[in-house]
C-alpha positions in Angstrom: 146.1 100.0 140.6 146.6 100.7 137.0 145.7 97.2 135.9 142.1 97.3 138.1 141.4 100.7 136.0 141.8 99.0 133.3 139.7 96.0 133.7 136.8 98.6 135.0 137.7 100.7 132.0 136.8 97.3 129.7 134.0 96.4 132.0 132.2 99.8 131.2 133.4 99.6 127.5 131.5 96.4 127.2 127.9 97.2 129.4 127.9 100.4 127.3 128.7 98.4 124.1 131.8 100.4 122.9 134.4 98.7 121.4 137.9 99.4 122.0 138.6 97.8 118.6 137.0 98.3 115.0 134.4 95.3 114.4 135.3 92.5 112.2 134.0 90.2 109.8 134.4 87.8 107.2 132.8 87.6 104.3 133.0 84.2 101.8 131.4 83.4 98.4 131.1 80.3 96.4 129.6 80.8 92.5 128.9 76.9 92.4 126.5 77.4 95.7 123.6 79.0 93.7 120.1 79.0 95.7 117.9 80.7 92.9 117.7 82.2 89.6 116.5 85.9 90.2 113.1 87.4 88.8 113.5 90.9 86.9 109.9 90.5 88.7 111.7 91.1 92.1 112.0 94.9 91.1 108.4 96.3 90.9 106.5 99.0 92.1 103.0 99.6 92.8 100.5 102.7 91.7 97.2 103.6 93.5 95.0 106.1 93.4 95.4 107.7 96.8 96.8 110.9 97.4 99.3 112.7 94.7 100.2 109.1 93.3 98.4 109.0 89.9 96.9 112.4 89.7 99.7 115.3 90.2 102.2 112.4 90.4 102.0 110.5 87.2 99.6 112.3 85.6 99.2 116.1 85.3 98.0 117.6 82.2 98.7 120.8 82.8 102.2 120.7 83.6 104.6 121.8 81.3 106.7 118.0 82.4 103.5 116.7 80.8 103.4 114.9 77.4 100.8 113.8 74.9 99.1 111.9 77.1 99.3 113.9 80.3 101.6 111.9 81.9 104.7 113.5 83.4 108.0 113.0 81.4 110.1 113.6 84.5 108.5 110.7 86.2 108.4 108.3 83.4 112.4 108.7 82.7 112.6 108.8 86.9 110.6 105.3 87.0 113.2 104.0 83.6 115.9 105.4 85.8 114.8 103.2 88.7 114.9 100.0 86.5 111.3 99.6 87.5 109.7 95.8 86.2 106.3 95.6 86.4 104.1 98.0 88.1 100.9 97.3 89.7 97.4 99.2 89.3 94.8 100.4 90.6 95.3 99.5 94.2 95.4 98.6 97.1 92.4 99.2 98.9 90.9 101.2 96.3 91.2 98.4 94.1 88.2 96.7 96.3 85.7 99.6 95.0 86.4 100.3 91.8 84.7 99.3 88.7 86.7 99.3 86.0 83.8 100.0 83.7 83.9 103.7 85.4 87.5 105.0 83.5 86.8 104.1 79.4 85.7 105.8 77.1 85.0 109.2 76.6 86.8 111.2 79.5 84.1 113.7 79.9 81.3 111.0 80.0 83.2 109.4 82.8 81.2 109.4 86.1 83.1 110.7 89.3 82.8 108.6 92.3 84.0 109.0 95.8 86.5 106.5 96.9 85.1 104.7 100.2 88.5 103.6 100.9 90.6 106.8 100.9 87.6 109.5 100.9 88.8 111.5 98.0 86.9 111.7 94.7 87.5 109.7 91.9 87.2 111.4 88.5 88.1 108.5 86.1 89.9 110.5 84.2 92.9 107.8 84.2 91.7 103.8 83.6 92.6 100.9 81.9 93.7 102.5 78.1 95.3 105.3 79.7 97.6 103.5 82.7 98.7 101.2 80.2 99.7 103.9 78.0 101.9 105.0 81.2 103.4 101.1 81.8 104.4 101.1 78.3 106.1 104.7 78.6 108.0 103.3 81.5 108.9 100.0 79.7 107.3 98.3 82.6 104.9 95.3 82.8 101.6 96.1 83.8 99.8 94.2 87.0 96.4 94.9 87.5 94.7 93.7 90.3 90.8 92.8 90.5 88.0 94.0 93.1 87.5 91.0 94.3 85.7 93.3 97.6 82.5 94.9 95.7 83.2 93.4 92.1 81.7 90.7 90.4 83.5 87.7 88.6 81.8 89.0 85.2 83.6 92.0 86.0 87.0 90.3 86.5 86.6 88.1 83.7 85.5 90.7 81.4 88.5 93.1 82.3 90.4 90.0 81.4 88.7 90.1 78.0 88.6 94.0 77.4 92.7 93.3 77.6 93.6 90.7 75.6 90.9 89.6 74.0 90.9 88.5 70.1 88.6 90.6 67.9 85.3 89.5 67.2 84.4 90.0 70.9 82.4 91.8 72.8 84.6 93.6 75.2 87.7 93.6 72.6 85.9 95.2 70.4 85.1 98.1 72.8 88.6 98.3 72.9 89.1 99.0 69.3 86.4 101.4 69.3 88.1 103.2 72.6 91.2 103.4 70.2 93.1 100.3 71.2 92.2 97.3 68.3 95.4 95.6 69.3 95.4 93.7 72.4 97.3 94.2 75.3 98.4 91.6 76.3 98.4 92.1 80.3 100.2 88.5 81.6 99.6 89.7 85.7 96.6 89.7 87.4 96.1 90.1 91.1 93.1 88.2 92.8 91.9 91.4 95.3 93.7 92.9 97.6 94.2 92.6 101.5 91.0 90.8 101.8 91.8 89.3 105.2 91.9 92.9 106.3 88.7 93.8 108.6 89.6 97.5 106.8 88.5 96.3 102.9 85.8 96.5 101.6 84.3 93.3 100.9 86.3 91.8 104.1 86.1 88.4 103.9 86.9 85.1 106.0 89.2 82.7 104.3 87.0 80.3 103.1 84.4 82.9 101.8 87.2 84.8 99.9 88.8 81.5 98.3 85.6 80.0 97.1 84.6 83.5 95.7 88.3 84.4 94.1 88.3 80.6 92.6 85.2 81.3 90.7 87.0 84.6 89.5 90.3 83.0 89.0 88.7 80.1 86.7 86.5 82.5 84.5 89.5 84.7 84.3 91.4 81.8 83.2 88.9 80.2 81.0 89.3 83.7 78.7 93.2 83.5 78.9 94.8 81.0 79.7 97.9 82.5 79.1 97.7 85.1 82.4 99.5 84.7 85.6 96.6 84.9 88.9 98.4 86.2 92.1 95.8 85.4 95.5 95.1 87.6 97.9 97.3 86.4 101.1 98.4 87.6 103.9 98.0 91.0 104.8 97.2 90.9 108.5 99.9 89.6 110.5 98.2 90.1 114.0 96.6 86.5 114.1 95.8 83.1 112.2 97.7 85.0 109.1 99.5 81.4 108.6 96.0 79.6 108.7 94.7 82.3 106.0 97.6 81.3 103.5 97.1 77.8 104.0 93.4 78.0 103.5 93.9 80.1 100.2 96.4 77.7 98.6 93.7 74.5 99.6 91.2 76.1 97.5 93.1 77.6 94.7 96.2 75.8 94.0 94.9 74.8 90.6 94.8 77.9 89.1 97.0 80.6 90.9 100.6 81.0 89.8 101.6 83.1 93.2 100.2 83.9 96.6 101.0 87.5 97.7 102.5 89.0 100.9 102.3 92.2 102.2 104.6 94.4 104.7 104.8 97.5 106.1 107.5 98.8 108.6 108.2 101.4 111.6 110.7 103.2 113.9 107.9 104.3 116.3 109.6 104.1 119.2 112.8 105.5 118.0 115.0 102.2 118.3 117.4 102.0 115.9 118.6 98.4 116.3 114.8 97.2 116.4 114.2 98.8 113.1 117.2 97.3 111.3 115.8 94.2 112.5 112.8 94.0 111.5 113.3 92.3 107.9 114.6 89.5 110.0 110.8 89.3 110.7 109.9 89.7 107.1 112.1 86.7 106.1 110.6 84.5 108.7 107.0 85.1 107.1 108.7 84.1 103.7 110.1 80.4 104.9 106.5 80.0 107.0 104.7 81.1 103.5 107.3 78.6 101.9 106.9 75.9 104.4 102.7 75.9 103.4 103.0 76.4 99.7 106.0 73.2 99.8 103.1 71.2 102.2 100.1 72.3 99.6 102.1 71.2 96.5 102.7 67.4 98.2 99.3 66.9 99.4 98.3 67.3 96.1 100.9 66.1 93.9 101.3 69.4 92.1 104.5 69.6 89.7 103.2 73.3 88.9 105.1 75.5 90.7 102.9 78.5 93.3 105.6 81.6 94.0 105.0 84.6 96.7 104.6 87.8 95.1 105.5 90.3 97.8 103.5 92.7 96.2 103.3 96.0 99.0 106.7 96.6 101.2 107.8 99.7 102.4 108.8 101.7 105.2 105.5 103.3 106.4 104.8 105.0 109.9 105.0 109.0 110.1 102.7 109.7 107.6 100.3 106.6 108.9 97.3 108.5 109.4 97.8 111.5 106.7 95.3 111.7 104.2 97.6 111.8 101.2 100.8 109.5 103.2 103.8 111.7 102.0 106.2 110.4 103.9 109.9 111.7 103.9 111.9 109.2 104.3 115.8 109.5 105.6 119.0 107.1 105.6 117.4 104.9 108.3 114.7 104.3 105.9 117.2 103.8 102.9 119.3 101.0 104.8 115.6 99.6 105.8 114.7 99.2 101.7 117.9 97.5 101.4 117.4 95.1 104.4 113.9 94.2 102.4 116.0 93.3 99.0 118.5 91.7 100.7 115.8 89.7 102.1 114.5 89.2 98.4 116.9 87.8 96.8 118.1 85.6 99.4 114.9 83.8 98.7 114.7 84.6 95.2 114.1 81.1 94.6 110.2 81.2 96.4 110.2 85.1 95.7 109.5 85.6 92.1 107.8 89.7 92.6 108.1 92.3 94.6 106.5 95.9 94.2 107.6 99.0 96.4 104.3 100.9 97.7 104.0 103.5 95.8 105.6 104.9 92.7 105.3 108.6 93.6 104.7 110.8 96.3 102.2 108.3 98.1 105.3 106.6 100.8 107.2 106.7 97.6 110.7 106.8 96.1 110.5 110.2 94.3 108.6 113.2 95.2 106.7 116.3 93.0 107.2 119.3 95.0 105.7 122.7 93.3 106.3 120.9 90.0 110.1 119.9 90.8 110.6 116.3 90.7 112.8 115.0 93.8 114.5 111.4 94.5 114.0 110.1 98.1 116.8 108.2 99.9 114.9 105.2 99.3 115.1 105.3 95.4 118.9 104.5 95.8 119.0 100.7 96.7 116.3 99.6 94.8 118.1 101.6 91.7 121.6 99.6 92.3 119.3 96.4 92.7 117.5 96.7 89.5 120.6 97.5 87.7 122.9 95.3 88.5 121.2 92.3 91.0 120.4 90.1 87.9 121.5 86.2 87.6 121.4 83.4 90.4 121.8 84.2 94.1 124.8 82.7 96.0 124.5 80.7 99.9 126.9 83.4 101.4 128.8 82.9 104.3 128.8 85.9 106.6 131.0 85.9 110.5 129.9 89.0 112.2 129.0 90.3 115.5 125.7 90.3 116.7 123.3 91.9 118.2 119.6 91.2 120.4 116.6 94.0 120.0 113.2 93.1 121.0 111.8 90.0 119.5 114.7 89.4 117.4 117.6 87.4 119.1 121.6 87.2 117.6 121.0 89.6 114.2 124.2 89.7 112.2 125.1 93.6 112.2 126.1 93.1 108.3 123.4 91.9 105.9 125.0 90.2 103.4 123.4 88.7 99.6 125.7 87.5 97.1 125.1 86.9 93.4 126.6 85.6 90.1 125.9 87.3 86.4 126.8 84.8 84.7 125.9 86.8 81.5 128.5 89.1 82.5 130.8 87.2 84.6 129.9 89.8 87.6 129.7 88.5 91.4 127.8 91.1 93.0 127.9 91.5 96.8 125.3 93.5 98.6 126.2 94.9 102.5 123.9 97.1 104.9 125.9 98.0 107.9 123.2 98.2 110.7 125.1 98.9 112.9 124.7 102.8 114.4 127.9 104.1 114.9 130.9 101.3 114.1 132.3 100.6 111.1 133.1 96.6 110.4 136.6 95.7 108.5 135.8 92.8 106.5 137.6 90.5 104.5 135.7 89.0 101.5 137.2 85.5 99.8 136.3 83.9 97.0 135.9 80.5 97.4 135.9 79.4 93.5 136.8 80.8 90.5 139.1 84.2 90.4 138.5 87.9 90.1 139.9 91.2 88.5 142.3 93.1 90.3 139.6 96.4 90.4 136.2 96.5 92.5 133.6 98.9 91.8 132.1 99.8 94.6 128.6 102.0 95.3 127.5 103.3 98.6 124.7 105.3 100.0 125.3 106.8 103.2 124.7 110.0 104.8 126.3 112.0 107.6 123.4 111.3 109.9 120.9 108.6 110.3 118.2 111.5 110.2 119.5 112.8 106.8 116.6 113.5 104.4 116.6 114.6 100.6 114.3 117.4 99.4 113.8 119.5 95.9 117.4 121.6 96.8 119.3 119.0 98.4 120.0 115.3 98.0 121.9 114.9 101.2 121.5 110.7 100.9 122.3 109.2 97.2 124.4 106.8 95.6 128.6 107.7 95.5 130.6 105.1 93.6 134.3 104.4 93.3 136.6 101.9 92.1 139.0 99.7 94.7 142.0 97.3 94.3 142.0 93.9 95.0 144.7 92.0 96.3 145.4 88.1 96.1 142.4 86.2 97.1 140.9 88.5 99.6 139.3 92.2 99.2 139.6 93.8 102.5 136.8 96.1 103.2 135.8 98.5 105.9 131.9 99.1 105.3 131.5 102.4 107.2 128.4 102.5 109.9 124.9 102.9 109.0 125.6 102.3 105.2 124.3 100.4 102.4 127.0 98.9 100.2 127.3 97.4 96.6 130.5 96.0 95.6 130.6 94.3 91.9 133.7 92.0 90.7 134.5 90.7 87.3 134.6 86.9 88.1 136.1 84.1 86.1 134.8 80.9 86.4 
């Protein structure tokens, strides 16, 4: 009798997925199996004007945070703090209306338009000279991206030339008379944005948008030939979005350095193990994007290399139809960013840029609430991956239990990336835990080279899932500690629903 309760006992255990045991995994890392060498690029972020983003985000001239310029101090040193690379401007779907003609010169002879794609009213009173002023503050590349919806190609090339043009010319020169005689020197420039989208303006059909954006791309080119062109790919993901790519790189191989990719994601119907999957999605569209750039580059012969620039990610779904899209995000979220880094750098050898959606307060990393700046949960990962993810990415060997959800079949519960600073002789091991409630003991190995005897070791967790930040309370941030190793292994217990960073001085 005893023994049939206990069979039935493991029987329900294992229907209702409860383990009688802690999970276990195993963890193994070889330095000499390097995939990629890792883009600072991969760390960007991305600035439109929509909502509180640029005006009463990063720039409010009345506020006492604001300096010189008008530009908040607490957001500049927040976005520093961040380890933000290169920041893309002025949209997005604004991008496709805006004439950049409309925001130099004189402030107060600036017209005000209203913006077709957002509905709010565009004063001007930040363009070109003034955002770059901000990206400089921040130590951050600048990335602007062209209307390639109701712009022209003199307009994109002459942007091109108002930017980095030599003196003597006619758009450089109206720099220098808008205070600016030296030139700037912007190296990223994005070819439109979401123009497969029946929601731009200027919606095109693949053909119609490459054969427009090549014109664009070569007159941009023809004044620099020094930038870096980024096309407009896919955005859309509902049908043909492989065809759209491939039709784009046909066209415009020649002269683009990247082809973008853009991805939103949700927990609409509140399932937690669907949501941690979805980057598994993400990474699928990055091999398929691979797999068309690698066939593009053969038919042709090309030795020139074409990257992705993943150039709008974030978690996006509560605040979906909000005017100004303040979303507050919570752990779930958190462990979500990390899933898309992880995701990253694992194919850091294609990936060469990434840029969060947005900067701040628009489904952002940091908040301004009644002049207070705030950090959101998400600002955590992408801080420890700025700071410290830098070098080559290792082929990591992960043994974990598994899970099915949805359209996503045998996801490893741990998300693992591995990476070697060779600079600093650091291995670097990234783990989200997506699993809800179990924490996984894990032994790590090293499979060359030796390690310290100490681990530092970075986690951001919360006591919930639903845990949120705000202006009083940062209930979700980063807690570090140091561990001991022992022999060849570090044992490790990563605790449930957490995001783990675990960095090793490694000898070769």
């Amino acid at each position: 009798m005893k023994k049939r309760y206990l069979c039935l006992l493991m029987a329900y255990f294992a229907l209702n997925g409860i383990h009688a045991q802690p999970l276990k995994a195993r963890i193994k890392v070889d330095i000499e199996r390097r995939t990629g060498d890792i883009d600072p690029m991969l760390y960007g972020n991305f600035t439109e004007h929509l909502g509180r983003c640029i005006y009463g985000g990063i720039y409010d001239p009345k506020s006492p945070q604001a300096n010189a310029d008008g530009f908040r101090k607490d957001v500049i040193d927040a976005t520093r703090n961040l380890g933000v690379s290169i920041i893309r401007w002025p949209g997005g779907n604004f991008v496709s209306g805006y004439h950049w003609q409309d925001g130099i010169g004189p402030v107060d002879q600036r017209p005000h338009r209203k913006d077709l794609a957002w509905g709010d009213i565009e004063p001007n009173a930040v363009g070109t000279d003034e955002w770059l002023k901000f990206t400089k503050a921040t130590g951050a590349e600048p990335y602007i991206c062209v209307n390639m919806g109701t712009g022209t190609w003199d307009e994109a090339r002459n942007w091109v030339e108002y930017c980095n043009g030599k003196p003597g010319l006619y758009f450089s020169d109206l720099r220098a008379r808008n205070g600016h005689p030296e030139a700037y020197k912007v190296k990223y420039w994005g070819l439109g944005n979401e123009v497969d989208g029946e929601w731009q303006m200027g919606h095109r059909s693949a053909e119609d948008y490459s054969k427009y954006a090549l014109e664009a791309a070569k007159l941009m080119k023809w004044s620099d030939d020094s930038i870096k062109l980024i096309a407009s790919g896919s955005s859309n993901y509902v049908r043909d979005w492989a065809e759209w790519d491939r039709t784009v790189l046909n066209y415009m191989h020649d002269y683009i350095d990247y082809i973008s990719l853009h991805h939103y994601s949700g927990n609409r119907d509140a399932d937690h193990n669907k949501f941690m999957a979805v980057t598994v999605g993400v990474e699928n569209n990055i091999r398929i994007t691979e797999g068309i750039i690698n066939e593009v580059r053969s038919k042709y012969r090309m030795k020139k290399p074409i990257y992705i620039a993943f150039d709008e990610y974030n978690v996006w779904y509560r605040a979906w139809n909000e005017q100004k899209l303040e979303e507050k995000y919570n752990l779930q979220d958190a462990l979500v960013v990390a899933g898309y880094l992880n995701v990253f750098v694992r194919n850091s050898h294609i990936v060469k840029m990434a840029n969060m959606a947005q900067l701040v307060n628009v489904i952002a990393p940091m908040m301004v609430t009644d002049g207070q700046l705030w950090l959101q949960p998400i600002y955590y990962p992408l801080q420890l991956f700025a700071a410290n993810c830098k070098g080559t990415a290792l082929d990591t060997f992960v043994d974990c239990d598994r899970y099915d959800a949805g359209d996503f079949t045998r996801v490893p519960y741990l998300d693992v990336t591995s990476i070697y600073n060779s600079r600093k002789g650091e291995l670097i091991v990234n783990v989200v835990n997506r699993h809800k409630d179990k924490a996984i003991e894990t032994s790590i190995s090293l499979q060359h080279g030796k390690w310290n005897s100490k681990a530092s070791v970075s986690e951001v967790n919360g006591a919930r899932l639903e845990d949120v930040n705000n202006e009083k309370e940062q209930k979700v941030k980063t807690v570090a500690k140091e561990v001991s190793l022992s022999g060849e292994n570090l044992q490790y217990t990563f605790p449930a629903h957490s995001f783990t960073q675990i960095i090793i001085k490694t000898k070769v």
